[in-house]
N, C-alpha and C positions, 0 to 999 in steps of 0.2 A: 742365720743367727736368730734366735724368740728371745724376746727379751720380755721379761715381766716388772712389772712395777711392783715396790715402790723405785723411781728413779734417780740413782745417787750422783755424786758429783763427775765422775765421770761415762754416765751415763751417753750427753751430749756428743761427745769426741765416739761415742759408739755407734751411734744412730745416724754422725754426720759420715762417718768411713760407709755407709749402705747403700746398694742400688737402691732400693725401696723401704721405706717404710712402711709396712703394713698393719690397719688397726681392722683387722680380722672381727671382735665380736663384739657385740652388743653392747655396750655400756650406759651406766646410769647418766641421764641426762647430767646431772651434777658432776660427773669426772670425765663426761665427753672432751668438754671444753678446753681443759686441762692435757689431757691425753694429746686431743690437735695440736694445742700449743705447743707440746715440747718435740711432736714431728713434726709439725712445719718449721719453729725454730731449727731444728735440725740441717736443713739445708736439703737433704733428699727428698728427692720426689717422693710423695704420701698416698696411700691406696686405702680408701674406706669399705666396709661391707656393708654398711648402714646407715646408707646416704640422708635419710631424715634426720639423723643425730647433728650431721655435718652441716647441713643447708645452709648454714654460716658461712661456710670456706669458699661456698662457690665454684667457679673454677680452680681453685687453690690444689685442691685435690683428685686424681681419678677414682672413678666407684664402680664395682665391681656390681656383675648383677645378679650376684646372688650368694649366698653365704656355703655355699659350698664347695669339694675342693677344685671343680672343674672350672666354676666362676671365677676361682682364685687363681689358678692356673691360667686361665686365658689373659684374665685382666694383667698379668706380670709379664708375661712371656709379648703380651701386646706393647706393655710398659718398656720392657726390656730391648724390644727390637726395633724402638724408634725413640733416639738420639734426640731426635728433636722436640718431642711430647714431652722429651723428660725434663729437656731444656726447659721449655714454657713454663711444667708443674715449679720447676723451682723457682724463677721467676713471679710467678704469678704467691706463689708462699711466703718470698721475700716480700714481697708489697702487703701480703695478707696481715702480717707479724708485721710490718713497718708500720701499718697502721690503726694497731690493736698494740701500742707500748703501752705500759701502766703508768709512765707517768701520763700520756695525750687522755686515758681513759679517769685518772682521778683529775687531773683537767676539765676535763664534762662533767665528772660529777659534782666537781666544786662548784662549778656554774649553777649547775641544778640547784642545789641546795642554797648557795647564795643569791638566786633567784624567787627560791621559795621563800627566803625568808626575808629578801627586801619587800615579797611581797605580805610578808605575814602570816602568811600561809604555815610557816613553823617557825620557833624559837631559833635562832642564832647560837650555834654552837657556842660553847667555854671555850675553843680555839679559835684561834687567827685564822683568816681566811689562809695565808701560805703555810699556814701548818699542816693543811690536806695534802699540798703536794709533794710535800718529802716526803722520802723513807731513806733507808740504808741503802748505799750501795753493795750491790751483791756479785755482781760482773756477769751471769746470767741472766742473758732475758727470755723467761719461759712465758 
């Protein structure tokens, strides 16, 4: 199955039914980030073409070594025929996304910024320091 963005609500429940997810091309550093998040949220094992975009994930993800279809083919069919590699990828995705949630990361940055600014270093927000950490609940964590 190729699925193309944009990614709608049930998206998720598509990508989590898949041996693999594959993020085959190039992408602008700006939607890399994004793109990761919703296959590793995903739960399936994740295959990159573009391992400098990813160097975030780590082991999170396998990377193929080379953008072509032979490199694509080896790295799945490699993917495919050990149970256990696949086991780890998701594994190691889970802790990836356990510890990149939005609230633990406007967390940090509330620190930051309350930091900066006990130090004077910048004005103090018009908000409450816990006003950084809400948002809506949405029931996806991408």
């Amino acid at each position: 199955m190729v699925h193309r963005p944009p990614l709608d609500a049930g998206s998720p429940a598509l990508l989590a039914a898949c041996d693999a997810v594959v993020l085959p091309c190039r992408l602008a550093r700006e939607t890399a980030g994004t793109a990761l998040r919703a296959a590793l949220a995903s739960g399936a094992p994740v295959v990159v073409a573009d391992p400098s975009l990813f160097d975030e994930a780590g082991g999170a993800v396998a990377r193929c070594a080379g953008v072509s279809e032979a490199a694509f083919t080896a790295a799945l069919s490699d993917l495919l025929a050990d149970r256990a590699a696949r086991a780890n990828l998701q594994q190691a995705g889970r802790k990836w996304i356990g510890e990149r949630r939005w609230e633990d990361i406007a967390r940090r940055l509330q620190g930051m910024l309350l930091g900066l600014a006990a130090q004077r270093a910048v004005p103090l927000p018009a908000v409450t320091a816990d006003m950084l950490c809400e948002r809506p609940a949405t029931g996806a964590e991408l």
